[in-house]
C-alpha positions in Angstrom: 189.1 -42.5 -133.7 185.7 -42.6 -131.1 185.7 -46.1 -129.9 182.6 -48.1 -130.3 181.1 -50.6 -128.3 180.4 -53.9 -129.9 176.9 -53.7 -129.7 175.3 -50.3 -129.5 171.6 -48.8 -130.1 171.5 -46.6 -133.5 171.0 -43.9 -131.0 173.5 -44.4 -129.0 175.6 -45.0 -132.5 173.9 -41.0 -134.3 175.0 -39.6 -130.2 178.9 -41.2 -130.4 179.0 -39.7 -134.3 177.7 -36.2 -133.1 179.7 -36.1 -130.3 182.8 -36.7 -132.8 181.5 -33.7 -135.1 181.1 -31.4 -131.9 184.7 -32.2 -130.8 185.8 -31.7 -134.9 184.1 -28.2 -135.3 185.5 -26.8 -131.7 189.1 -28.1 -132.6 189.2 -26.8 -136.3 187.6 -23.7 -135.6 190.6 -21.8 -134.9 191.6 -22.7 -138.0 188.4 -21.9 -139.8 188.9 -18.1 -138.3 191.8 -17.8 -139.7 190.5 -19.1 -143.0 187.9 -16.9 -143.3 190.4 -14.0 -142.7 192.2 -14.6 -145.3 189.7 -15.7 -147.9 188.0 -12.2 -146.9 184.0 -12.2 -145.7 181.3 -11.3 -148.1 181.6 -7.8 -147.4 184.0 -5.8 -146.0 184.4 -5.1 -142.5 183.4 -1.4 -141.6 186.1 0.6 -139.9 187.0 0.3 -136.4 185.6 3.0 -134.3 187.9 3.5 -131.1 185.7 3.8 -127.7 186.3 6.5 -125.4 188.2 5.4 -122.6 188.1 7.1 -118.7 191.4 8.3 -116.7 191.2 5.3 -114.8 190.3 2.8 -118.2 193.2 4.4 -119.5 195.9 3.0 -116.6 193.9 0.1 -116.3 194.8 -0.9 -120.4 198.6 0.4 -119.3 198.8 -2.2 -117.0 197.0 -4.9 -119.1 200.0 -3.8 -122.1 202.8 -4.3 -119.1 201.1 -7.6 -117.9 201.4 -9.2 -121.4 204.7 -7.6 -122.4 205.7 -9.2 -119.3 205.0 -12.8 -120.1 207.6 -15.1 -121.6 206.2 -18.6 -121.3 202.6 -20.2 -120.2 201.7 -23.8 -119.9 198.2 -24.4 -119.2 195.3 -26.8 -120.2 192.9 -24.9 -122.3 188.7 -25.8 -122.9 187.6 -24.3 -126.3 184.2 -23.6 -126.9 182.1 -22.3 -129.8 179.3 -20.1 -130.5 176.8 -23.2 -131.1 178.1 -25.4 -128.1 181.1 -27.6 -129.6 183.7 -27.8 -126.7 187.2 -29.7 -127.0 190.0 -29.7 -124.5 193.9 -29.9 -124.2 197.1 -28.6 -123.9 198.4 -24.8 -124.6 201.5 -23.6 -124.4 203.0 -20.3 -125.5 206.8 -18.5 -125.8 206.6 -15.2 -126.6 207.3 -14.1 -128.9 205.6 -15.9 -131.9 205.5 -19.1 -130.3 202.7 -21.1 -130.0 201.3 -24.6 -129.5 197.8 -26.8 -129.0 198.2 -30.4 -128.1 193.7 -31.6 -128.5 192.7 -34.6 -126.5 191.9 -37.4 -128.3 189.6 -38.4 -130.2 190.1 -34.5 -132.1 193.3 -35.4 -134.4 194.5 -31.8 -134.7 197.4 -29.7 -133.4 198.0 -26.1 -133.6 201.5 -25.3 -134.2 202.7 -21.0 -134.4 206.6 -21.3 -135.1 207.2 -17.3 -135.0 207.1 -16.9 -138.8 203.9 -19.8 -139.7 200.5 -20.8 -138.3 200.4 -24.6 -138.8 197.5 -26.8 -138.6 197.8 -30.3 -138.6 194.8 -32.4 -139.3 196.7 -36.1 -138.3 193.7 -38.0 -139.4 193.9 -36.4 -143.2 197.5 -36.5 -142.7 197.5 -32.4 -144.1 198.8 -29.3 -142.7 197.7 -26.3 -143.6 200.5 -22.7 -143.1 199.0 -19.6 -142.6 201.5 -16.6 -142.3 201.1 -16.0 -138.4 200.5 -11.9 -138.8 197.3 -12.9 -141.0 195.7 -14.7 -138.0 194.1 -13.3 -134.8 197.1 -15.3 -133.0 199.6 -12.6 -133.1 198.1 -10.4 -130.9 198.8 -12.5 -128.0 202.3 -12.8 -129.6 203.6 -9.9 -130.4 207.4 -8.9 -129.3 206.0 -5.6 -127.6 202.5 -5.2 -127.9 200.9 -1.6 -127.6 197.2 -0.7 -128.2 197.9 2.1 -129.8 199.9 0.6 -132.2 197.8 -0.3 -135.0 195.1 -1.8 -132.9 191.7 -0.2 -131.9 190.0 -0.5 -128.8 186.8 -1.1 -129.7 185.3 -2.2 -125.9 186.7 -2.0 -122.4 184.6 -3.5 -120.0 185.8 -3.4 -116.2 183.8 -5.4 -113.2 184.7 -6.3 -109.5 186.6 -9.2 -110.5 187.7 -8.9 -114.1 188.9 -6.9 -116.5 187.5 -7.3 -120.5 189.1 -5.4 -123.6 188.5 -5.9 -127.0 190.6 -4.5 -130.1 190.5 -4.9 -133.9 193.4 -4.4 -136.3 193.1 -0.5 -137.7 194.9 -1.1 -141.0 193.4 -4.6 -141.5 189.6 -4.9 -140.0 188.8 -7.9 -141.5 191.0 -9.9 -139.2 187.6 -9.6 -136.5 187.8 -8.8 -133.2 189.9 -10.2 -130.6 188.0 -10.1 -127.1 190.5 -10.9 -123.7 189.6 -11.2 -120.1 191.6 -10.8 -116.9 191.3 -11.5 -113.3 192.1 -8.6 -111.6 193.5 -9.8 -108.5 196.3 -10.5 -109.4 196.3 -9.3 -112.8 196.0 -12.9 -115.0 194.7 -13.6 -118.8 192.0 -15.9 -118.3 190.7 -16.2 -121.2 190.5 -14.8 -124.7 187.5 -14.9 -128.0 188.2 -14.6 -131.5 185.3 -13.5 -133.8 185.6 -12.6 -137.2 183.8 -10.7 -139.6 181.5 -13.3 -140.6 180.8 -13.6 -137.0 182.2 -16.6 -136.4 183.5 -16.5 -132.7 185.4 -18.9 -130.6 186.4 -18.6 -126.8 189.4 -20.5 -125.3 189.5 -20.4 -121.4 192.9 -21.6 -119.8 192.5 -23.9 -117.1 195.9 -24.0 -113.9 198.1 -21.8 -116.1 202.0 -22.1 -115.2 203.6 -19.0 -115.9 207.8 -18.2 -116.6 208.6 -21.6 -116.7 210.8 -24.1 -119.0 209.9 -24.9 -122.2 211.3 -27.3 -124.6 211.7 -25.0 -127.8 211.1 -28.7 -130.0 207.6 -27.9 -128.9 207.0 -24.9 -131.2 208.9 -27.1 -134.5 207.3 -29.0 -136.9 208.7 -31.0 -139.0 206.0 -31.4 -142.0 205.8 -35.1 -143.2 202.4 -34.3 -144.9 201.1 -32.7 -148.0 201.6 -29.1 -147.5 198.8 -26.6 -148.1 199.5 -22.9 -148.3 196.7 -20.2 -147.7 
């Protein structure tokens, strides 16, 4: 919980109490993505319409395919921020494939837990997780065995400047899922950073901050064992 000086002003008291409910809404709203997924928006998504891509766009996403198949393992602190301002900070790491983890600084009581078949979220303070099957979330883009853009994926914006590199796909068969939007340095070719945003419009940008790439990981990080009620969406 947000310590509390002793003796503190009521404003001082309504800015601790917001800044708790900022930290709550940026670490839950992964989950709240993936929520809104599957409970399905209002109306239904329109089809994806594929942009048309350039010679050089086209090698571009070819090396941007190669670059993530390539990955096996990232460790990196990670800032998430939302579309109203809400920031929270931690600890990312990723196996490929399927693996996936978030560690939130304190005082946000929630990890992220992808175990190759589940997408757990684990509210500590409620002492509830919540599984979501991991191909119903906009996670399993980044963790797909062998991802391919043309394989049931629509690019939907490619956006190339000096420095970077941005492409954004949908899922073809399932549209609802939202948009998944990821940017690259280009020298050398890096993920730097990567926004969900659903078909509500609900959108959420994680930027990794000293990523380690290739290295160790202990596979106990991508486990959990559930002692708490279990919810199933």
């Amino acid at each position: 919980m947000l310590s509390v000086p002793p003796i503190m002003s009521e404003s001082a008291k309504s800015s601790a109490a917001e800044a708790w409910r900022s930290v709550s809404r940026a670490a839950a709203a992964l989950l709240g993505l993936a929520l809104a997924v599957l409970a399905g928006p209002a109306e239904a998504a329109a089809v994806p319409q594929p942009i048309a891509l350039s010679p050089e766009d086209q090698a571009l996403v070819g090396s941007i395919e190669e670059y993530l198949n390539g990955i096996t393992t990232v460790e990196a602190g990670f800032v998430q921020v939302t579309a109203d301002g809400a920031f929270a900070r931690g600890r990312f790491y990723l196996s490929r494939p399927g693996r996936m983890r978030f560690e939130y600084d304190p005082p946000a009581p929630y990890l992220l837990v992808s175990d190759g078949t589940w997408f757990i979220y684990i509210d500590r303070e409620l002492e509830q997780a919540t599984y979501l099957p991991l191909k119903k979330t906009p996670a399993d883009l980044l963790l797909r065995a062998n991802l391919k853009f043309n394989d049931g994926l629509v690019i939907t914006g490619f956006e190339r400047k000096t420095s970077t590199l941005r492409i954004e796909v949908t899922d073809q068969r399932d549209p609802d899922l939202g948009q998944v939007s990821l940017t690259f340095v280009r020298q050398p070719l890096t993920l730097k950073s990567w926004t969900v945003r659903d078909a509500q419009g609900q959108r959420i940008q994680v930027t990794l901050v000293n990523p380690l790439y290739g290295g160790a990981l202990d596979a106990a990080l991508f486990r959990y064992v559930n002692t708490t009620p279990r919810r199933q969406d």
